[in-house]
C-alpha positions, -999 to 999 in steps of 0.1 A, spaced: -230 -8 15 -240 -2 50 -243 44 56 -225 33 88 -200 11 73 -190 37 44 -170 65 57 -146 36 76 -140 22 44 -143 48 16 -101 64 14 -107 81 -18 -107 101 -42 -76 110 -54 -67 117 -89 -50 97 -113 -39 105 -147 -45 87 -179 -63 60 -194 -70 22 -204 -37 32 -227 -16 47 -202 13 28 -188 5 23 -149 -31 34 -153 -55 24 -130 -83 32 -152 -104 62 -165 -132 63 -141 -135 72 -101 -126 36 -94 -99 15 -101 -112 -7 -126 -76 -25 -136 -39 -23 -127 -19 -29 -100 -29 -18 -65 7 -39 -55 39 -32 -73 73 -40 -61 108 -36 -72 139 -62 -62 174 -52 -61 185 -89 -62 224 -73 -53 208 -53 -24 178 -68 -10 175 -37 15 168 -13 -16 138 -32 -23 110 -11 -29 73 -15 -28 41 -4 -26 2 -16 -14 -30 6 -18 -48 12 6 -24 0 33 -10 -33 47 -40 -36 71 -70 -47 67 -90 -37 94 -103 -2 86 -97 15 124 -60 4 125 -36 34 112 -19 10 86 -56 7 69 -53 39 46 -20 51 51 -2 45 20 -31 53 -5 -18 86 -11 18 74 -17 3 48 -42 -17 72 -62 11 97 -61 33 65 -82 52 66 -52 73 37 -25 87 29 5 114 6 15 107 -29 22 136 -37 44 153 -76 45 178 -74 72 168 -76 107 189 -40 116 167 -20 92 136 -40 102 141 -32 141 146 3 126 115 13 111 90 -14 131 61 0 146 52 -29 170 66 -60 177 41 -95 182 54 -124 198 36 -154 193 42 -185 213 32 -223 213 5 -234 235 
């Protein structure tokens, strides 16, 4: 990897228990060698209580603040919210793109 390149996209490392026999393991070495970097949970009766997670972020483009910002919630077995209904969207949206026809 490119020296210059490497400190844009290196996020880690953070600690993570277990093994190859662990449930939810990610591995037993510095990097993830297997499980899920994307997990999600569906309340079918509540889609709003849907929760969710994506390591390292939901971007990416490694200077944006979206690029690393929910590594440490991953590694920590941890979610957010992934809102359905447009009230709890516009309440929690950190930018708003409007695309338009040509």
């Amino acid at each position: 990897m490119n020296g210059n390149l490497k400190p844009l996209l290196n996020i880690g490392p953070l600690p993570r228990g277990g093994n190859g026999q662990t449930p939810g393991s990610t591995g037993g070495t510095d990097n993830q060698m297997s499980g899920a970097s994307f997990r999600i949970l569906i309340d079918t009766q509540d889609w709003d209580k849907t929760l969710l997670i994506n390591s390292p972020g939901q971007s990416g483009d490694p200077k944006s603040p979206f690029y690393r910002n929910l590594f440490e919630t991953w590694a920590n077995d941890q979610y957010f919210p992934g809102y359905y209904t447009k009230k709890n969207i516009l309440g929690v949206k950190a930018s708003k793109i409007l695309l338009l026809p040509k």
